[in-house]
C-alpha positions as CSV (number, residue, x, y, z in Angstrom):
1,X,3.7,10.8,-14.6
2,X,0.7,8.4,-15.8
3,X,-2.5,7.1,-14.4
4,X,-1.9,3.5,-14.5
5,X,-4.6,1.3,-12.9
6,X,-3.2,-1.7,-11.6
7,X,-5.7,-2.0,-8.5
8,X,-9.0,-1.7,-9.0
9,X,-9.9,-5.6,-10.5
10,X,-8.4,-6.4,-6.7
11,X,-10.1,-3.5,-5.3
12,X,-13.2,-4.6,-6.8
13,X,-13.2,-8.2,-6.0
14,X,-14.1,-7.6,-2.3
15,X,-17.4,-7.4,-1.0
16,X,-17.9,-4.4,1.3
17,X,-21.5,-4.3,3.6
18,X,-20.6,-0.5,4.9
19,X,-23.1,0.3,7.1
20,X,-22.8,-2.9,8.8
21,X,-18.7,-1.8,9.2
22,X,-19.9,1.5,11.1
23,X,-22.5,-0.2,13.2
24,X,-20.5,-3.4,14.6
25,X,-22.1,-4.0,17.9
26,X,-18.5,-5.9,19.2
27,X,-16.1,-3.5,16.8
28,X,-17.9,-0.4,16.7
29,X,-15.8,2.0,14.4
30,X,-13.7,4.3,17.0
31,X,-12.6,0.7,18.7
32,X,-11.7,-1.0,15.3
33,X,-9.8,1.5,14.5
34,X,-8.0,2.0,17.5
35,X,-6.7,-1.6,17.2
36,X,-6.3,-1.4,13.9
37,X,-3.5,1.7,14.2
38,X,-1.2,-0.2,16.5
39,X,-0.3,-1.8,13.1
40,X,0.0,-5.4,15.0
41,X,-2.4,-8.6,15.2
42,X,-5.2,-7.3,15.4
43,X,-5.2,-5.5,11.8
44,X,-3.2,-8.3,10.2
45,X,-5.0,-11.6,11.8
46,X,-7.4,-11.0,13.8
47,X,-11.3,-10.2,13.8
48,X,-12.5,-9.6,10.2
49,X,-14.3,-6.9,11.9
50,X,-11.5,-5.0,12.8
51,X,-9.6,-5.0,9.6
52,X,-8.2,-8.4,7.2
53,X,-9.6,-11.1,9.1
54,X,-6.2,-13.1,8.6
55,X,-3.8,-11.6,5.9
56,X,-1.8,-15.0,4.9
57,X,-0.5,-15.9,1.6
58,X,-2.6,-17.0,-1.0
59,X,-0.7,-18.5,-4.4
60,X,-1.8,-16.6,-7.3
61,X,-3.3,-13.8,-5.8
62,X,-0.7,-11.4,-6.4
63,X,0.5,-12.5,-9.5
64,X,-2.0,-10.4,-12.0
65,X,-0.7,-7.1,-10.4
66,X,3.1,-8.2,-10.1
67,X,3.1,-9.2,-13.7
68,X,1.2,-5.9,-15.0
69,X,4.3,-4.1,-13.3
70,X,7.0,-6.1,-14.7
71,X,5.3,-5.6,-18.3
72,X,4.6,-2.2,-17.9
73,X,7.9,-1.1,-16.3
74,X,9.9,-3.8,-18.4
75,X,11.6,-5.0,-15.1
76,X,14.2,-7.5,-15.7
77,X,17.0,-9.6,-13.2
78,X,19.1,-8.0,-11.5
79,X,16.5,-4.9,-11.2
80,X,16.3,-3.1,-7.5
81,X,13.0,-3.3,-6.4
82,X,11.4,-1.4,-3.1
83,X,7.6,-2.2,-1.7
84,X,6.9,1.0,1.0
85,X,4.4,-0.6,3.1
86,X,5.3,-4.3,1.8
87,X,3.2,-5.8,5.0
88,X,4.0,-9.5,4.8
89,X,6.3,-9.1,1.8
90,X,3.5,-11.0,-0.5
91,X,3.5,-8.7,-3.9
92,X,7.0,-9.0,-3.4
93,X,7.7,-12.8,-3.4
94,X,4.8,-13.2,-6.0
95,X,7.1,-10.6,-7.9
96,X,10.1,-12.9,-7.6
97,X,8.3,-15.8,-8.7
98,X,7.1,-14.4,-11.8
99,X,11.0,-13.0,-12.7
100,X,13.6,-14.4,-10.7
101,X,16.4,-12.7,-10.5
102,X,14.7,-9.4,-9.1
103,X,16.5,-7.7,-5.7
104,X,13.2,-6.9,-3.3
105,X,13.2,-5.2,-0.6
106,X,10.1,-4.1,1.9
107,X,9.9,-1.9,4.6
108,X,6.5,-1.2,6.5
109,X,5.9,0.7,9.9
110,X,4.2,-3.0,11.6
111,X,7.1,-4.9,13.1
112,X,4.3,-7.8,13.3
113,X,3.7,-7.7,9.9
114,X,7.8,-8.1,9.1
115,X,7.7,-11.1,12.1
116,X,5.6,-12.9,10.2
117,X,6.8,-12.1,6.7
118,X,6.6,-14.3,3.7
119,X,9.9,-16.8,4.8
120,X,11.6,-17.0,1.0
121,X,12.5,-13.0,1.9
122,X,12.4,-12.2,4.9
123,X,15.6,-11.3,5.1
124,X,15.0,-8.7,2.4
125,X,12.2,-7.2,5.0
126,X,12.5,-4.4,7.5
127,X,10.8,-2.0,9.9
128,X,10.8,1.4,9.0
129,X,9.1,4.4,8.1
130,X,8.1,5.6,4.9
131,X,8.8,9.2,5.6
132,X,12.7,8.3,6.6
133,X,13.9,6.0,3.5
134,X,16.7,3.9,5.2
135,X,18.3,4.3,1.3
136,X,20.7,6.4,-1.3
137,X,19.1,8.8,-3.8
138,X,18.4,6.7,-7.1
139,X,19.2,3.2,-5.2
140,X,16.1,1.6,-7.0
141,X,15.3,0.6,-10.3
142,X,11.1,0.6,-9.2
143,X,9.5,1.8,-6.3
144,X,5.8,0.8,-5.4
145,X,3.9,1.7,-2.4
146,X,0.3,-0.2,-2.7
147,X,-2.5,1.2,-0.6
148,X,-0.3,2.6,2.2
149,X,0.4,6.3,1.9
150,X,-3.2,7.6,2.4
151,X,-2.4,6.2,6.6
152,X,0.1,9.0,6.9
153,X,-1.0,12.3,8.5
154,X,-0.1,15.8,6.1
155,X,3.2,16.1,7.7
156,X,4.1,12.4,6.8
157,X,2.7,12.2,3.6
158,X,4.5,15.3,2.5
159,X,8.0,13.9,3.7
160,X,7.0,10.0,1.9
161,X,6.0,11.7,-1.2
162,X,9.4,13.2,-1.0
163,X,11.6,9.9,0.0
164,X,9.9,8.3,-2.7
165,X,10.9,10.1,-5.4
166,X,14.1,10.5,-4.2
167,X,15.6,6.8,-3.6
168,X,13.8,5.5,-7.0
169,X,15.2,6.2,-10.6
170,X,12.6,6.5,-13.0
171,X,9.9,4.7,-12.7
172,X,7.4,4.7,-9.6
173,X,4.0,3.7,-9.3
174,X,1.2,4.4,-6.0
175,X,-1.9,3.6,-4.8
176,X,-3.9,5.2,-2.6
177,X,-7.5,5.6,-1.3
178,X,-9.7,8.7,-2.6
179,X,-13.0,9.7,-3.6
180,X,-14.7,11.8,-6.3
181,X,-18.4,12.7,-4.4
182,X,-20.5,13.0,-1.1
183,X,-21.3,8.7,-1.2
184,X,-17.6,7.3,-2.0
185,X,-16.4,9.7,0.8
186,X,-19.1,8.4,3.0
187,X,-18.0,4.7,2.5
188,X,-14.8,5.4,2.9
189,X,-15.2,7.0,6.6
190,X,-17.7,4.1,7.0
191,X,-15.1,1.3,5.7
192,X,-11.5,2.5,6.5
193,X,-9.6,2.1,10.2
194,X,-6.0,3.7,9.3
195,X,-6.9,6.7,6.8
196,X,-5.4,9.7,7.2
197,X,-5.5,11.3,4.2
198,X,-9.0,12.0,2.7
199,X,-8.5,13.6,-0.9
200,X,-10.2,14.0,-3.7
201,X,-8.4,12.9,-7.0
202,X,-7.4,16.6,-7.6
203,X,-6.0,17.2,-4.3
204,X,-3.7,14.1,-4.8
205,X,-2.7,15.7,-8.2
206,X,-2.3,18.4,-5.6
207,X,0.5,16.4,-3.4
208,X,2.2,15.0,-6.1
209,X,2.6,18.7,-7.4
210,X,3.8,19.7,-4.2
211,X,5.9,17.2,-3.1
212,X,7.6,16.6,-6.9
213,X,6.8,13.4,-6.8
214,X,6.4,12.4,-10.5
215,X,6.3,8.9,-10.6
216,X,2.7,6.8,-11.9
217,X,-0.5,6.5,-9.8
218,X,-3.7,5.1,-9.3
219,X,-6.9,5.6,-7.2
220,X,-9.3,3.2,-5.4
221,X,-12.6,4.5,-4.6
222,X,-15.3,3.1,-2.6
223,X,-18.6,3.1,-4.3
């Protein structure tokens, strides 16, 4: 197991106004959320004030954080590769474009999100649940789960943790959402509409202990 940051140039590139997130006349916070945990248009494509404001594909985008995991993990054609919470399947057809040859495949919880998946391999996404692998043991040459595990409650996250480690091979990498004092844990309660799972960095060293997860990680914080 390795801290690998992958995330936070991404993370970092958005501008976040928190206070104005908890006090949205329109969206105020117990509404956004609301619509935002029925996992369908309204958190892919609909008001920015809810949650992405319209998630489509932008060329490019994906391609500094698919090629980091290719180098890192020396993924080659012909590798089995699984995305848990692959929304629209984007890291993984930016993934395929930077080494052809790869076999994706993405399953997330939002059946919207698969409708209206990335077309090239769509037919390599499906709806399921991260805490019920639809896979053998060792079936994948990578596994990657990108900002999605934190939306599980205890119970979940215990069981994905679990399914995780147990369909991949060796090499895994996660991200998840986390914070290290009183202000980042305030701005993430102000900012986030699906978190379940507030931890500090030690109690996620916590989980992975627990769970035997022992695959790579990273952290995104909100400061």
């Amino acid at each position: 197991m390795a801290y690998i940051d992958f995330m936070s140039a991404t993370h970092k590139s958005t501008s976040r106004d928190y206070l104005a997130r908890v006090n949205e006349p329109e969206f105020p916070k117990a509404k956004a959320a609301t619509l935002a945990k029925q996992w369908g248009y309204d958190y892919w494509d609909g008001d920015r004030r809810i949650n992405y404001g319209g998630y489509r594909y932008m060329p490019g985008r994906w391609a500094p954080v698919g090629q980091a995991m290719i180098d890192h993990y020396g993924l080659k054609p012909g590798d089995k590769i699984l995305d848990i919470g692959c929304g629209k399947g984007f890291q993984l057809y930016e993934l395929t474009q930077l080494l052809p040859g790869l076999e994706v495949h993405g399953i997330d919880v939002s059946s919207y999100a698969i409708e209206n998946g990335k077309e090239e391999i769509k037919d390599r996404l499906q709806v399921g649940n991260a805490n019920s692998l639809p896979y053998p043991d060792d079936y994948f040459d990578f596994v990657f789960s990108i900002t999605t595990l934190h939306n599980l409650h205890n119970y979940d996250l215990d069981k994905a943790l679990r399914e995780m480690e147990r369909v991949g091979k060796s090499n895994k990498y996660l991200c998840v959402e986390a914070y290290r004092n009183e202000e980042e844990k305030a701005n993430l309660l102000y900012w986030q509409v699906t978190c379940e799972a507030f931890c500090t960095p030690e109690e996620w060293e916590w989980w992975f202990k627990q769970t035997g997860y022992n695959g790579d990680y990273s952290l995104i914080y909100f400061e």
